[in-house]
N, CA, C and O of each residue as an XYZ file, in Angstrom:
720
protein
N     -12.882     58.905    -31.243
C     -12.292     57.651    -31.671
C     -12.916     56.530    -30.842
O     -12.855     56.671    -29.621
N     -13.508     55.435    -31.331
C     -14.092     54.451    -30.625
C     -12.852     53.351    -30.619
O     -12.369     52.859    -31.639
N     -12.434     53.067    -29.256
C     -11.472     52.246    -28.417
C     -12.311     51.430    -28.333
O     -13.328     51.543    -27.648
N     -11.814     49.881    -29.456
C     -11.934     48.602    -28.844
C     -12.101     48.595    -27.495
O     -11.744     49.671    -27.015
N     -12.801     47.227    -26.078
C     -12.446     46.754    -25.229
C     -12.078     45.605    -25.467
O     -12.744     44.793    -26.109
N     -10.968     45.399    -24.974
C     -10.302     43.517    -24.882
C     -10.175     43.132    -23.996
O     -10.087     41.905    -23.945
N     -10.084     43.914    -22.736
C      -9.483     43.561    -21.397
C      -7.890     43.462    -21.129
O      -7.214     42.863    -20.292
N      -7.641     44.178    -22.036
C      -5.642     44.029    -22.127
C      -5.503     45.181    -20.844
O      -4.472     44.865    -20.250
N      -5.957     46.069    -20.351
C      -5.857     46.940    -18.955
C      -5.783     45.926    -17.759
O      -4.983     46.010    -16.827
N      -6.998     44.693    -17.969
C      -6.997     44.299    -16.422
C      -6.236     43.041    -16.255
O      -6.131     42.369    -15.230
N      -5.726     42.829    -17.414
C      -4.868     41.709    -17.733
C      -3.278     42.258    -17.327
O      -2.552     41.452    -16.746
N      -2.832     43.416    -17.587
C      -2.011     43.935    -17.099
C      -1.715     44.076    -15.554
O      -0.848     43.807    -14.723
N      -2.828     44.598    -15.660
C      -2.585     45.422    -13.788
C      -2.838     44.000    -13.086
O      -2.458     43.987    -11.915
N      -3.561     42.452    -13.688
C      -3.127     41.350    -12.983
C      -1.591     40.749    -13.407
O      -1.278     39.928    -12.544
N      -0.508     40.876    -14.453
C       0.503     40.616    -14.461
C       1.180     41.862    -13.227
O       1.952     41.468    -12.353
N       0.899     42.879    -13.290
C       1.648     43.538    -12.223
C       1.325     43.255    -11.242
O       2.307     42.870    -10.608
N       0.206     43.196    -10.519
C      -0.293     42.755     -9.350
C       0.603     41.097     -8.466
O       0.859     40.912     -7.277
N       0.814     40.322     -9.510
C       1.363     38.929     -9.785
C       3.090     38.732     -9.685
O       3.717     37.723     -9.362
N       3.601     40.097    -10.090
C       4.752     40.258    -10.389
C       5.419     40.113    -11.772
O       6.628     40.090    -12.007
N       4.580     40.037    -12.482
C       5.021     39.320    -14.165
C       5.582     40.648    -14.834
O       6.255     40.695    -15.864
N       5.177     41.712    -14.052
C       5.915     42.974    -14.825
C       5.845     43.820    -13.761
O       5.314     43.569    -12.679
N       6.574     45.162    -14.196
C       6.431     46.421    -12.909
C       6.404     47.627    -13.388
O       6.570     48.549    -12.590
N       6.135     47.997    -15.155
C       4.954     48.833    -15.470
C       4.143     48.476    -16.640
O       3.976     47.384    -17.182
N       3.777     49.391    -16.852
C       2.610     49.582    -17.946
C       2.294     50.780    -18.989
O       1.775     51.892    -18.892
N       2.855     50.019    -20.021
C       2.565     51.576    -21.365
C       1.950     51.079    -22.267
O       1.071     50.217    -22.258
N       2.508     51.735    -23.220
C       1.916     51.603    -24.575
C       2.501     52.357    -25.673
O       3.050     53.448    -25.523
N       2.345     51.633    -26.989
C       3.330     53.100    -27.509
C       2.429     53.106    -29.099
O       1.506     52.294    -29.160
N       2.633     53.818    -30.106
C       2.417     54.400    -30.969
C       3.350     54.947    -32.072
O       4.255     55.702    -31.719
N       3.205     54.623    -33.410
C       3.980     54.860    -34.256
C       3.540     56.276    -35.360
O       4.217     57.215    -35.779
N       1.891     55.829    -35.591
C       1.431     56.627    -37.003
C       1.219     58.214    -36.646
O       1.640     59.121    -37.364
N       0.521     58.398    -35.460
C      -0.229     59.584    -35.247
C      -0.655     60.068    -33.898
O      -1.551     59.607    -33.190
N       0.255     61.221    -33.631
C       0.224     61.746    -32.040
C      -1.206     62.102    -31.683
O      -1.267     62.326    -30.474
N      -2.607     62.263    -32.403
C      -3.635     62.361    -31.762
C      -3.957     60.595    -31.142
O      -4.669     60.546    -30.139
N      -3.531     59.430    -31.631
C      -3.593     57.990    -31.075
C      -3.452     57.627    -29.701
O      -3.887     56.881    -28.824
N      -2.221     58.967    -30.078
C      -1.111     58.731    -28.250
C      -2.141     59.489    -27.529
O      -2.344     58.918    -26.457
N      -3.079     60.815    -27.694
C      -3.575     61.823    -27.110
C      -4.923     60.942    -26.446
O      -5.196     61.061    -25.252
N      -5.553     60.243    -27.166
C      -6.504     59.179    -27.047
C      -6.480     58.330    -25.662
O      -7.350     58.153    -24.810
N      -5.009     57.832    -25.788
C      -4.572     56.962    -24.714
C      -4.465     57.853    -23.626
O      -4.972     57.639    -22.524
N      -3.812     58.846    -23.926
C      -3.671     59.317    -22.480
C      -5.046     59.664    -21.907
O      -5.401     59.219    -20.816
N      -5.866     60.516    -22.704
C      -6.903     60.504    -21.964
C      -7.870     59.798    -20.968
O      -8.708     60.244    -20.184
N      -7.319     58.120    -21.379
C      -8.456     56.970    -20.936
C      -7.972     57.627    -18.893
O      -7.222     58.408    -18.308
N      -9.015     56.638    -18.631
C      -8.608     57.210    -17.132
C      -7.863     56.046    -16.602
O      -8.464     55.075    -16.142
N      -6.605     56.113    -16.650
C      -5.609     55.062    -16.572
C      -4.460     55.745    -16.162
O      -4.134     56.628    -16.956
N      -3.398     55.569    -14.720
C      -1.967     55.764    -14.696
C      -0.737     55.336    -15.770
O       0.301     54.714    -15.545
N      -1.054     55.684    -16.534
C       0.361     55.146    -17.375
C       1.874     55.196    -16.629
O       2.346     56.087    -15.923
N       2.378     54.080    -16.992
C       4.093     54.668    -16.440
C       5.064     54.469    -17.779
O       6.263     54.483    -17.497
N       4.807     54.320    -18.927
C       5.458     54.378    -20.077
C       4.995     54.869    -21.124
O       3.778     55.030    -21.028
N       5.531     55.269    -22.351
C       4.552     55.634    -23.109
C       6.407     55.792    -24.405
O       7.415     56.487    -24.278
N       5.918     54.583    -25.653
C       7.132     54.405    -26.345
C       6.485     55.506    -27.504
O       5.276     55.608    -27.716
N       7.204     56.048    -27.980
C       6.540     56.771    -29.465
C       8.180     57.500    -30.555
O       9.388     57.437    -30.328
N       7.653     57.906    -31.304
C       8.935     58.283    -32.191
C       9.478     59.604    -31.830
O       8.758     60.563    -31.552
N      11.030     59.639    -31.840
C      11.516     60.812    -31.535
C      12.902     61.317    -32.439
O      14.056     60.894    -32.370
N      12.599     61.870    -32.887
C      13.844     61.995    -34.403
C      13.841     63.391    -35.098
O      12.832     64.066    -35.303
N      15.069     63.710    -35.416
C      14.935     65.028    -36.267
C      13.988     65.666    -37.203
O      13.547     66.815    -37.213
N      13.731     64.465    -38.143
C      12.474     64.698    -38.646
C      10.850     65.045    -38.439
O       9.956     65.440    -39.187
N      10.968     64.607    -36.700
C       9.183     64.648    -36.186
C       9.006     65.682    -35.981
O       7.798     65.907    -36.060
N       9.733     66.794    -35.662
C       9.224     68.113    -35.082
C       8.354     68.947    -36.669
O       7.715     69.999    -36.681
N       8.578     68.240    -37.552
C       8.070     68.971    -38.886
C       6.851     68.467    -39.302
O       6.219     69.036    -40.192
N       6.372     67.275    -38.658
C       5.447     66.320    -39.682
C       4.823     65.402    -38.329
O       5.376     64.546    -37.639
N       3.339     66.014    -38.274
C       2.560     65.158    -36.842
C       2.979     64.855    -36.079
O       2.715     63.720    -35.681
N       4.245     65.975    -35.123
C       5.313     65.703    -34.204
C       4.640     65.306    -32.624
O       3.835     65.966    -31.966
N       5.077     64.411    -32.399
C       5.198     63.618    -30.960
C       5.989     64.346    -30.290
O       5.623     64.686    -29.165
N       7.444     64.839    -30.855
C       7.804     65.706    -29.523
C       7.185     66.835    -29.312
O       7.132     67.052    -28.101
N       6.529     67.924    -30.139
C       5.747     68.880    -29.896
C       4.934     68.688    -29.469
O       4.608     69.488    -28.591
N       3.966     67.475    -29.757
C       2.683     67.692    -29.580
C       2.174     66.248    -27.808
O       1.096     66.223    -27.216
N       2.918     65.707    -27.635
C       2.613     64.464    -26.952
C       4.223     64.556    -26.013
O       3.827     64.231    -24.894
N       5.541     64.775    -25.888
C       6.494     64.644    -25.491
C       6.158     65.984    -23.790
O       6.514     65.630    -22.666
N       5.712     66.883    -23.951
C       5.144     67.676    -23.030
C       4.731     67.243    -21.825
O       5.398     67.275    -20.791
N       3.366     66.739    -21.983
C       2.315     66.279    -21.638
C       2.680     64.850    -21.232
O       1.829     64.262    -20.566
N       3.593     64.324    -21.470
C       4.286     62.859    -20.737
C       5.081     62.962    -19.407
O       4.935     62.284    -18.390
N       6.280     64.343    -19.742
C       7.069     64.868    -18.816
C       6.213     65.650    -17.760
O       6.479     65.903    -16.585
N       5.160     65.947    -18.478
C       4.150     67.024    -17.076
C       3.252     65.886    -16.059
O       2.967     66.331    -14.947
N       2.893     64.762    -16.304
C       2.689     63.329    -16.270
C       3.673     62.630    -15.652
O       3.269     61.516    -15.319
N       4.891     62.857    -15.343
C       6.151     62.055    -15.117
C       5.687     60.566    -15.727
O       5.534     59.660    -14.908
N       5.453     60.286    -17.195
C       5.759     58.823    -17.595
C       6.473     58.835    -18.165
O       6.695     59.750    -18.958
N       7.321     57.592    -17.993
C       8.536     58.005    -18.472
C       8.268     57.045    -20.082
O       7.608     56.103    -20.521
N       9.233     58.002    -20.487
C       9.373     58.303    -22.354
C       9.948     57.113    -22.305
O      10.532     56.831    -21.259
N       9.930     56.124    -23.408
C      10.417     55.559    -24.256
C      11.076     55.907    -26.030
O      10.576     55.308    -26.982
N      11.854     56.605    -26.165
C      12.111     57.056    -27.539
C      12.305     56.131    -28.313
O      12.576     55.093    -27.709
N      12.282     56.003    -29.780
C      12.443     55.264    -30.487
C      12.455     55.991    -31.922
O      12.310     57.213    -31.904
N      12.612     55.361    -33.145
C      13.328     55.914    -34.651
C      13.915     56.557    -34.657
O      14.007     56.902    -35.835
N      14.577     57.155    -34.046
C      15.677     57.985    -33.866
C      16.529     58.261    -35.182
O      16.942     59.380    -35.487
N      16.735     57.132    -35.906
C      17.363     57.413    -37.526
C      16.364     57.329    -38.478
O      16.605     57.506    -39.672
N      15.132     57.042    -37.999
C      13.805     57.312    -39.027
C      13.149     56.267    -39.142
O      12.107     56.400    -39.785
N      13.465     54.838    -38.591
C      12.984     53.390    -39.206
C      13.313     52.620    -39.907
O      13.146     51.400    -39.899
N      13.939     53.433    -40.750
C      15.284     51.942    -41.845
C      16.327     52.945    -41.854
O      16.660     52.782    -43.028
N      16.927     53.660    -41.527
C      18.193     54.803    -41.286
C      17.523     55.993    -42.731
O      18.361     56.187    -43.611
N      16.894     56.317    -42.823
C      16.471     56.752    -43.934
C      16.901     58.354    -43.253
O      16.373     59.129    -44.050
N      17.271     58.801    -42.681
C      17.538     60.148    -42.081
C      18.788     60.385    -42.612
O      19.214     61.410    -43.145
N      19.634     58.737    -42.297
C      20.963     59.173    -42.885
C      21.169     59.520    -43.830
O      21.626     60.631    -44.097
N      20.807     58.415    -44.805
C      20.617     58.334    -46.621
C      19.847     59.227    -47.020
O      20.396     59.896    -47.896
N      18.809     59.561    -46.788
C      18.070     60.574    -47.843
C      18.551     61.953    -47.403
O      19.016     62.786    -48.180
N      18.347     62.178    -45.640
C      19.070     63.901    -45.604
C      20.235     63.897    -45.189
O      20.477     64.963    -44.623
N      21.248     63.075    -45.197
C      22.599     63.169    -45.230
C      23.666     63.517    -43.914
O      24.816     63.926    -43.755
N      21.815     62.815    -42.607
C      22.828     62.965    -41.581
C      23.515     61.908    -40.739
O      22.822     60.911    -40.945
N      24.218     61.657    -40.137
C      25.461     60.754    -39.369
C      24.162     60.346    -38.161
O      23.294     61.104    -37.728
N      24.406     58.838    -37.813
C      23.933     58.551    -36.468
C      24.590     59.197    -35.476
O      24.076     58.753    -34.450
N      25.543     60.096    -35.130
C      25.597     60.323    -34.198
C      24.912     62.038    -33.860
O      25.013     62.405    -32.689
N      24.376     62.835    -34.673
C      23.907     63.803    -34.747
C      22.541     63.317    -34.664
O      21.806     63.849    -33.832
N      21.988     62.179    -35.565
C      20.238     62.072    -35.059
C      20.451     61.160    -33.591
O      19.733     61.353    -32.610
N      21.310     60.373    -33.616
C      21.126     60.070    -31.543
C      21.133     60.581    -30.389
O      20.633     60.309    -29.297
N      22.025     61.662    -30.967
C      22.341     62.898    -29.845
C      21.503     63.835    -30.293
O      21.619     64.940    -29.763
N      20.402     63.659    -31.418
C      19.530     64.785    -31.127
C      18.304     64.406    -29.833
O      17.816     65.010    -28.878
N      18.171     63.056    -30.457
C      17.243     62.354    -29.662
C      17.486     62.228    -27.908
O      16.711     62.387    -26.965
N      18.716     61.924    -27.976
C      19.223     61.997    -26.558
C      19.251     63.071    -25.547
O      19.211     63.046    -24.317
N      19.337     64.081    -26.472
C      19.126     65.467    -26.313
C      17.746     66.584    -25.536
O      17.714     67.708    -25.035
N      16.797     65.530    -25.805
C      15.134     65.495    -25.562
C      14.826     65.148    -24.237
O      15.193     64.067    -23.778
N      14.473     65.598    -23.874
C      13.685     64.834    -22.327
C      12.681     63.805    -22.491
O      11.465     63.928    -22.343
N      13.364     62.740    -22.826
C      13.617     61.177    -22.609
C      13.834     60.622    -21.562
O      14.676     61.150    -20.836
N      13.255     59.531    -21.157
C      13.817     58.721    -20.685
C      14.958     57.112    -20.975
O      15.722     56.573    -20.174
N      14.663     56.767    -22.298
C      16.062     56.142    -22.220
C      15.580     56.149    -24.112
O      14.565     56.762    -24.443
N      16.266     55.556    -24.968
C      16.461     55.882    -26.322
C      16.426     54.340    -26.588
O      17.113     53.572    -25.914
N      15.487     53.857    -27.734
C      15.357     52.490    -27.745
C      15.898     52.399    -29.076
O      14.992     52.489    -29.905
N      17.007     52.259    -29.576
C      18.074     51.744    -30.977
C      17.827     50.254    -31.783
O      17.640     49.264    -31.077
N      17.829     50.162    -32.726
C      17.307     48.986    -33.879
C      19.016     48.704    -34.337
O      19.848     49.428    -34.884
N      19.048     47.584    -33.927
C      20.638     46.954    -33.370
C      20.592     45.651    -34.252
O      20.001     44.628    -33.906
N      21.627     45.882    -36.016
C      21.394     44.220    -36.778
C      22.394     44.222    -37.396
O      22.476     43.885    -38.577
N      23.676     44.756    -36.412
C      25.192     44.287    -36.576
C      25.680     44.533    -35.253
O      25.029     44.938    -34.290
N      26.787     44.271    -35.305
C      28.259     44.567    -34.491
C      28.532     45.622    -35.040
O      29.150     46.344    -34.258
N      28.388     46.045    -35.935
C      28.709     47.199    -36.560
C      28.154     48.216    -35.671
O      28.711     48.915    -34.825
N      26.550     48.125    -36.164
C      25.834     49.228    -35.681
C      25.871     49.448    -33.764
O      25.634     50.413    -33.038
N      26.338     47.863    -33.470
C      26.310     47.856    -31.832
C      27.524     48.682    -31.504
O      27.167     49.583    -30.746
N      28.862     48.750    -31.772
C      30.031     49.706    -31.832
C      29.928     50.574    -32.247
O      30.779     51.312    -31.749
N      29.054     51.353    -33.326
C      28.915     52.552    -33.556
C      28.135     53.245    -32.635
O      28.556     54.336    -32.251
N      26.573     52.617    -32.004
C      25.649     53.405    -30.925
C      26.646     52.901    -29.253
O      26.144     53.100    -28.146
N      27.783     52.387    -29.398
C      27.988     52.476    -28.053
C      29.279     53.387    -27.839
O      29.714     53.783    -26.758
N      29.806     53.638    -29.145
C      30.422     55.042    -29.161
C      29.481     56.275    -29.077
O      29.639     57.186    -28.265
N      28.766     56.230    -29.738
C      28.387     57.562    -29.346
C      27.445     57.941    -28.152
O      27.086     59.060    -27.784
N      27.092     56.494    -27.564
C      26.800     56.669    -26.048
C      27.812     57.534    -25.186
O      27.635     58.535    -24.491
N      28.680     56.953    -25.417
C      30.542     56.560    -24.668
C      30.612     58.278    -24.777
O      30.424     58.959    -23.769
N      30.850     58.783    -25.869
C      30.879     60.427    -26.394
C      29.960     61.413    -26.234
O      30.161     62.605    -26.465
N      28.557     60.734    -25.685
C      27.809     61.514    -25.487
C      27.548     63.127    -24.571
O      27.829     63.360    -23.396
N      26.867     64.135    -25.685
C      27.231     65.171    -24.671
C      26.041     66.034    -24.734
O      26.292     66.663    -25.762
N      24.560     66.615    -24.180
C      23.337     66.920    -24.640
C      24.088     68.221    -25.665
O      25.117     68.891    -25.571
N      23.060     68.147    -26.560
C      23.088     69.446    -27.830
C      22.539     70.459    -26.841
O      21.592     70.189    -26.103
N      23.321     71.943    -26.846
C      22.412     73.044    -26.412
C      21.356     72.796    -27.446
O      21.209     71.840    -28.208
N      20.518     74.105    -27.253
C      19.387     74.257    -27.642
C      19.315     74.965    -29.154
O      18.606     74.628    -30.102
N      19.919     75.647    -29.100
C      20.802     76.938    -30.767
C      21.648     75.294    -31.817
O      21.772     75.097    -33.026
N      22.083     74.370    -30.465
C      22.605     73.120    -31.893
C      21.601     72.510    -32.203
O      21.791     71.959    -33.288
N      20.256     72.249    -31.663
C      19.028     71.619    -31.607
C      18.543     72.509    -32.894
O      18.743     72.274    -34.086
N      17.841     73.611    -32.286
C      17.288     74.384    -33.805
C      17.655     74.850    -35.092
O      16.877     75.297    -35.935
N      19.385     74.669    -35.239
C      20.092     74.795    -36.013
C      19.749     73.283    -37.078
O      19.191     73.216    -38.174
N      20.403     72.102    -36.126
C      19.784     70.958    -36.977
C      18.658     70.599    -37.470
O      18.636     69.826    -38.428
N      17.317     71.172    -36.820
C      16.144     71.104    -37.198
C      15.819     72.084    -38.192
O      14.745     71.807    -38.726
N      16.365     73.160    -38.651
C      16.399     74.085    -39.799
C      16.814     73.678    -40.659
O      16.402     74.018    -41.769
N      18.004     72.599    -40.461
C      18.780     72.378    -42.047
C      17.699     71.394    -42.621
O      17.847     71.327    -43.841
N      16.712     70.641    -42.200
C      16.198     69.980    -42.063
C      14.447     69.976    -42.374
O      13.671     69.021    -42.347
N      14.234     71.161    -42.617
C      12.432     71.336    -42.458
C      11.824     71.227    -43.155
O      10.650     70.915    -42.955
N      12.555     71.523    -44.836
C      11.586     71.482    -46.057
C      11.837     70.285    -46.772
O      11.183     70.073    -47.792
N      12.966     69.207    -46.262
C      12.972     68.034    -46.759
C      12.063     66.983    -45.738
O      11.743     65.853    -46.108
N      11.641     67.647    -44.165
C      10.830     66.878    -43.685
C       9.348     67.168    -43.379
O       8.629     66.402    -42.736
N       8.958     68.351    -43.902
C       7.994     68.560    -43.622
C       6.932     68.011    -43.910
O       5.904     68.260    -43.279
N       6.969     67.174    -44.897
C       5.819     66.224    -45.305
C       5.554     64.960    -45.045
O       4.537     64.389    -45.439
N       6.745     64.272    -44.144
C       6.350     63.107    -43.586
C       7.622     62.227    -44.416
O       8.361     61.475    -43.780
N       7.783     62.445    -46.064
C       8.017     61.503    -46.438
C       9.316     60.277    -45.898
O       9.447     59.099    -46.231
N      10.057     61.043    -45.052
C      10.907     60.266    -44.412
C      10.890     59.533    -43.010
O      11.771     58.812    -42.543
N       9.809     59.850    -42.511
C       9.180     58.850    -41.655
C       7.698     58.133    -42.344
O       6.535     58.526    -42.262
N       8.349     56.806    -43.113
C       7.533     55.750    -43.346
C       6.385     55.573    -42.036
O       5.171     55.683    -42.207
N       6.720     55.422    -41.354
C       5.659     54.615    -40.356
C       4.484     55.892    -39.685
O       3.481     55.715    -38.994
N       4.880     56.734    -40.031
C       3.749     57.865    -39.721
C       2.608     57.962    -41.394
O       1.380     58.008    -41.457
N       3.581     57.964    -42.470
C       2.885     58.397    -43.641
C       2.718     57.795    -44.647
O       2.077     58.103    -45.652
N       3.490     56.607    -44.324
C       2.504     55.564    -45.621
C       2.063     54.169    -45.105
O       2.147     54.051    -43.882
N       1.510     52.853    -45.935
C       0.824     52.241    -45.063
C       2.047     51.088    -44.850
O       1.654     50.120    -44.198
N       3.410     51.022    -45.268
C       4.452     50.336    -45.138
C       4.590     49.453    -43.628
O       4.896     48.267    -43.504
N       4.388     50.059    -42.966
C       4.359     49.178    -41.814
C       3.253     48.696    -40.625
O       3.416     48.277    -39.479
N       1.730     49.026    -41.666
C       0.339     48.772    -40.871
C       0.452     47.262    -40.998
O       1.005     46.623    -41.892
N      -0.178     46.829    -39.930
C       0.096     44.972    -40.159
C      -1.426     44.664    -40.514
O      -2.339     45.328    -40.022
N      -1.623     43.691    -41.334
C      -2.987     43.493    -42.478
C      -3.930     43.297    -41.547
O      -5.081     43.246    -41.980
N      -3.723     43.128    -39.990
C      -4.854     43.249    -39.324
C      -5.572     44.618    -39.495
O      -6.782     44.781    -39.648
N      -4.490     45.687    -39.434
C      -5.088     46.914    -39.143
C      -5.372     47.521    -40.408
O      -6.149     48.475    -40.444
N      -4.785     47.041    -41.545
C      -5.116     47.143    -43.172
C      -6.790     46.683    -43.270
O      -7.615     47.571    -43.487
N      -7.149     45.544    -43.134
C      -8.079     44.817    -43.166
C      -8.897     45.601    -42.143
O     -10.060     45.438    -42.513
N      -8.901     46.332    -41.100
C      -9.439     47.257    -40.037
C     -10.393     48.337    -40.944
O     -11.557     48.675    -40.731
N      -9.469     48.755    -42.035
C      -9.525     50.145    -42.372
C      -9.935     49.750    -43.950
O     -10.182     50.772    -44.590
N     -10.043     48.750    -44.589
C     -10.339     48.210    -45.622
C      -9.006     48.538    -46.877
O      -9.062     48.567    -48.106
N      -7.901     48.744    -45.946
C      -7.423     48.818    -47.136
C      -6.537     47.665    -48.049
O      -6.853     46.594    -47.532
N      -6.014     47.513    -48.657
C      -5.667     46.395    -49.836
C      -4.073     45.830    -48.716
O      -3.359     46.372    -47.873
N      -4.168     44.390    -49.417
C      -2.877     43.547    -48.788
C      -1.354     44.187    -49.268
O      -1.287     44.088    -50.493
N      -0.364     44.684    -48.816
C       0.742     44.666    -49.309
C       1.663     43.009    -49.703
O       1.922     41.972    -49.091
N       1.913     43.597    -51.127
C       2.590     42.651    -51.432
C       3.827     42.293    -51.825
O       4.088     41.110    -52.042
């Protein structure tokens, strides 16, 4: 994979150096070989945001394939989609936010980053903070079974498998057509 240079590395490590921040990641939405890329550069990472949800372990999974190799690394995880990107975990496979948060929570994570556009949804994820209790491992693979042949193809994580959320820079990158 040929990595642009921009200088966004030494621009960093001068905001840290400066005090303007006190780490440095990066994160990734489409494709855990992207994340594999990054890690390789010869760079300390101390973050690293990427998707973590019931659905990924079936379809170009980040926790299988990249969630490892972060914790063996001590950088600490940033989780995120946790209900899929528009709650589409709930609605299409019929499960409750508090079973995909506490699956996620469940993961060796470091903290769980939630998409918060009510009071609603802010009282519902701070109950099930409040209730929180890790899934053994038998409730982990149990939920990921009910779960495998409706996710195995991606289609419920948009942002890994279709071009719904590439921004027309990176459309225009790859030549492909404007969404409209």
């Amino acid at each position: 994979m040929d990595i642009p240079y921009w200088g966004a590395i030494e621009a960093a490590l001068a905001a840290r150096e400066t005090g303007k921040v006190c780490y440095i990641g990066f994160t990734e939405h489409k494709s855990p070989h992207i994340l594999q890329t990054m890690l390789d550069q010869d760079f300390d990472w101390d973050t690293c945001q990427l998707p973590v949800n019931i659905a990924d372990a079936h379809y170009r999974s980040f926790q299988n394939e990249i969630l490892p190799e972060l914790n063996h690394r001590d950088i600490g995880v940033i989780g995120m989609k946790s209900l899929g990107g528009r709650g589409q975990l709930i609605t299409a496979l019929g499960l409750s936010a508090a079973q995909c948060r506490g699956y996620a929570l469940s993961l060796p994570i470091s903290t769980l980053s939630c998409g918060i556009d009510s009071l609603e949804n802010l009282q519902q994820d701070l109950e099930i903070a409040h209730n929180f209790s890790p899934m053994s491992l038998e409730e982990q693979r149990a939920l990921l079974s009910s779960v495998s042949e409706e996710a195995g193809d991606g289609r419920h994580e948009w942002f890994k498998s279709t071009q719904y959320y590439d921004s027309q820079y990176h459309r225009d990158q790859h030549g492909f057509p404007p969404i409209n």
